[in-house]
VOGU-3710 file (C-alpha; in Angstrom, 3 decimals, decimal comma):
1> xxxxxxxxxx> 71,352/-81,050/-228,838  68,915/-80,557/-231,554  66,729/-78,141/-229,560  69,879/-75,964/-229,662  70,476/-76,143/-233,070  66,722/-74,917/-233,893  66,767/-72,111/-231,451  69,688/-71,223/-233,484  67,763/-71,398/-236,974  64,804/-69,977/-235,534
11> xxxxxxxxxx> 66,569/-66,711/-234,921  67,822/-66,827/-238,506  64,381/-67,307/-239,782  63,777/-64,182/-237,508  66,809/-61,838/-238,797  65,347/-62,675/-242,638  61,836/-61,643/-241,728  60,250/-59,001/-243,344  56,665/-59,638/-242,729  55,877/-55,859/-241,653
21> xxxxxxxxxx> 56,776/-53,697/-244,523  56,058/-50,310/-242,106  58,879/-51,893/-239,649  61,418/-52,808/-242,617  61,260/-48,946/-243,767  61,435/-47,385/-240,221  64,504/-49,453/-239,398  66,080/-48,397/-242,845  64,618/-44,838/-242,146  66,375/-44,946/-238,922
31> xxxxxxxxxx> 69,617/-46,089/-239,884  69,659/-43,458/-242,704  68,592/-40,579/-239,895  71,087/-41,463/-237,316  71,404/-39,068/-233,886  74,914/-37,305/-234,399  76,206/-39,279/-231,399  75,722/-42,304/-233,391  77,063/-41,264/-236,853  79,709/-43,523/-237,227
41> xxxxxxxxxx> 77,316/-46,229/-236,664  76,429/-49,102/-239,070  73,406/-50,033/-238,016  72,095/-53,553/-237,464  68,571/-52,349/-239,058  67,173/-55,984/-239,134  64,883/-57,904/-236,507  67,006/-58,676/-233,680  67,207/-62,245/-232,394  67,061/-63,459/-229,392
51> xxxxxxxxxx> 69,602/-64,166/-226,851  71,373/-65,652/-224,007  71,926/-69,097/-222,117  69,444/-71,832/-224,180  69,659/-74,023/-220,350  67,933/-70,863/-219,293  65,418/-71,095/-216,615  64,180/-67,181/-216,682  62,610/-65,655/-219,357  62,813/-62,006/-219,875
61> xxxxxxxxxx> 60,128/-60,543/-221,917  60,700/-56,999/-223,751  58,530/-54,918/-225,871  61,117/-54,483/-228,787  63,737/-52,923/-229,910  64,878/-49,386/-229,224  65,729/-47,546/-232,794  68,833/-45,844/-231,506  69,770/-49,428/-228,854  69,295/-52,916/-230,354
71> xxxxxxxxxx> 68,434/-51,453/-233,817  71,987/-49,985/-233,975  73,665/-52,218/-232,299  72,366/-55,830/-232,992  71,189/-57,352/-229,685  68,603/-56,680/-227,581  68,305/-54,118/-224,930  72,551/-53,344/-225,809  73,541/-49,701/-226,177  70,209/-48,010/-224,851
81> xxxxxxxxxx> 69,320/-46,761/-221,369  66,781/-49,554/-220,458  69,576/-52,083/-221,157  71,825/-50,525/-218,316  69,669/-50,695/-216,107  68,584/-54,519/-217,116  72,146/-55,340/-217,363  73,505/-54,297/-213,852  70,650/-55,932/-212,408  71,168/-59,154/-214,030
91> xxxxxxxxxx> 74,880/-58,618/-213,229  74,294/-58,078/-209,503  71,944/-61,150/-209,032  74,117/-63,215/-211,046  72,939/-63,460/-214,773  74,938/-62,147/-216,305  79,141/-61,878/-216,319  79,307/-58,101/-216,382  77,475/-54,770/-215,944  77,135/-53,516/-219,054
101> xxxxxxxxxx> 76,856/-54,317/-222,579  77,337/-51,725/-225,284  77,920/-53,577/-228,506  77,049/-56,837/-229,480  80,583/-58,077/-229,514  81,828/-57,359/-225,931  81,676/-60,050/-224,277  78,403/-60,014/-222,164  76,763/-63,499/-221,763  73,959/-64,285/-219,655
111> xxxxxxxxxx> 73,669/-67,225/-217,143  70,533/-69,025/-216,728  68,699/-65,933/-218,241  67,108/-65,584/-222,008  66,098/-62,215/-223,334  63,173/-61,910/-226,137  60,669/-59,476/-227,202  57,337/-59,491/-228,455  58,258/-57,936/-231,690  61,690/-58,209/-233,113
121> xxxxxxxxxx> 61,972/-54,534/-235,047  61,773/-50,923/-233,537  58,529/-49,427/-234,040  58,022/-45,937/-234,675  57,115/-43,927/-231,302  57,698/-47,486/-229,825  54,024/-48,352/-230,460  53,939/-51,363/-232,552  50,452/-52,109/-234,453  48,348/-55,273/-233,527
131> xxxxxxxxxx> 49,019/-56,999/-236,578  53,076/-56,458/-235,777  52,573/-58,050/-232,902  50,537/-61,181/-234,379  53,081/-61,206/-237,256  55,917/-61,868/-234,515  53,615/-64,032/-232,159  54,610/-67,524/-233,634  58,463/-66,397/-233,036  57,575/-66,438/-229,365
141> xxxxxxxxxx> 55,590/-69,393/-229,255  58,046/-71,416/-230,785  61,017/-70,205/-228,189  58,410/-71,142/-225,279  58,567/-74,824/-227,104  62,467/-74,719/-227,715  63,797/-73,423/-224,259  62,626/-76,355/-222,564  64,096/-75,232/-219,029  61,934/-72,383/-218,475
151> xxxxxxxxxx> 60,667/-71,811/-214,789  60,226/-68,167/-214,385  58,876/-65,332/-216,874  59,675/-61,739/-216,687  57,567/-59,241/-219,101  59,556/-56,397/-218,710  56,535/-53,425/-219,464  53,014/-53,888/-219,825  52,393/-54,973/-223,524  55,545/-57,558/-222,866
161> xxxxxxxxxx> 52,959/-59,327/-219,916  49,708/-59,304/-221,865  51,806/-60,863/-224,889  53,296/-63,043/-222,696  49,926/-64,043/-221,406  48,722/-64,208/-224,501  51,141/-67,120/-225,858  50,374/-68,757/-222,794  47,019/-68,955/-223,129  47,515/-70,241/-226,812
171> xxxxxxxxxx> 49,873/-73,129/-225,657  47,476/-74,753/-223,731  48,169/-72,572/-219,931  44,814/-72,020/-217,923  46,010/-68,470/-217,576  42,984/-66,509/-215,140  42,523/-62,380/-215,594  45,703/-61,109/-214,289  47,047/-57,391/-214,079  49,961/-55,927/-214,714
181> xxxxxxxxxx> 51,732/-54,326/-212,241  55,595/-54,049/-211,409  56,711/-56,516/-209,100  53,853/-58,797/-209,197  54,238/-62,541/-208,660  51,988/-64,861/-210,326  51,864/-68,597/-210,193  50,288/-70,403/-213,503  50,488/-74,332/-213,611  51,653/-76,127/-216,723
191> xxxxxxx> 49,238/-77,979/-218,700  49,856/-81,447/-218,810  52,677/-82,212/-221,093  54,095/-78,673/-221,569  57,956/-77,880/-221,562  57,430/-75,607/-218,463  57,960/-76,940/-214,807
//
């Protein structure tokens, strides 16, 4: 299908950017500085695309990268603590076809689950800067177009929920003040003629 195939070259378009020069030198800076545990590593050190089932009907919404996790090891949330936990979970509920994922060539898939970000590269002290953010923004708003079977979105953290609320507001979603909060359930209709159910 053709939306396939562009979900596909948008995450190629995202691997080449290079829109935030502070981001390109922390992720060479990092891969240059590696922890001793990690030595042996190559590191990925580009923006990390997306991933997982294109059918998908959840979205999961990170903040980015970690420096020593997807930044070493090519996909998101792989090979850093917030990933195992993530992973089981999705595991245990059925998203996913095993526990764990520590490289980006082991087999993990996910089922009916989509992971993204709301920037693509590590920041330093995992703060990225506004204009990071904005530079990353149309990334997202074009996978909101793209995975067309979207029902449910998780922003994992709270700069992943005002993001997400964010590009919802921008595509046309009469998104009211909402707070974050872990575990909260909100309901937000599609405008008329939107990919979301």
């Amino acid at each position: 299908m053709k939306w396939k195939v562009d979900l596909e070259k948008l995450q190629e378009t995202v691997i080449r950017c290079r829109q935030c020069p502070r981001l390109v030198a922390y992720l060479q800076e990092v891969s240059q500085h590696k922890p001793r545990r990690y030595r042996d590593w190559d590191y990925w050190s580009k923006p990390l695309p997306s991933f997982g089932d294109p059918d998908a009907r959840v979205l999961m919404v990170g903040l980015a990268p970690a420096a020593n996790g997807g930044n070493r090891t090519g996909r998101m949330f792989t090979g850093d603590r917030s990933g195992e936990w993530l992973f089981n979970a999705l595991y245990r509920f059925g998203f996913a076809n095993q526990p764990n994922s520590l490289r980006r060539d082991d087999g993990f898939k996910l089922n009916d689950g989509y992971i993204t970000a709301t920037i693509r590269c590590a920041p330093p002290k995992n703060k990225p800067l506004p204009k990071e953010i904005e530079n990353c923004r149309p990334y997202f708003l074009e996978e909101l177009d793209l995975l067309k079977k979207v029902e449910v979105i998780v922003p994992l953290g709270q700069i992943a929920f005002a993001q997400t609320l964010r590009s919802l507001r921008l595509k046309g979603y009469d998104v009211p003040p909402l707070s974050f909060g872990h575990g909260k359930l909100y309901s937000i209709p599609a405008p008329v003629g939107n990919g979301f159910k």
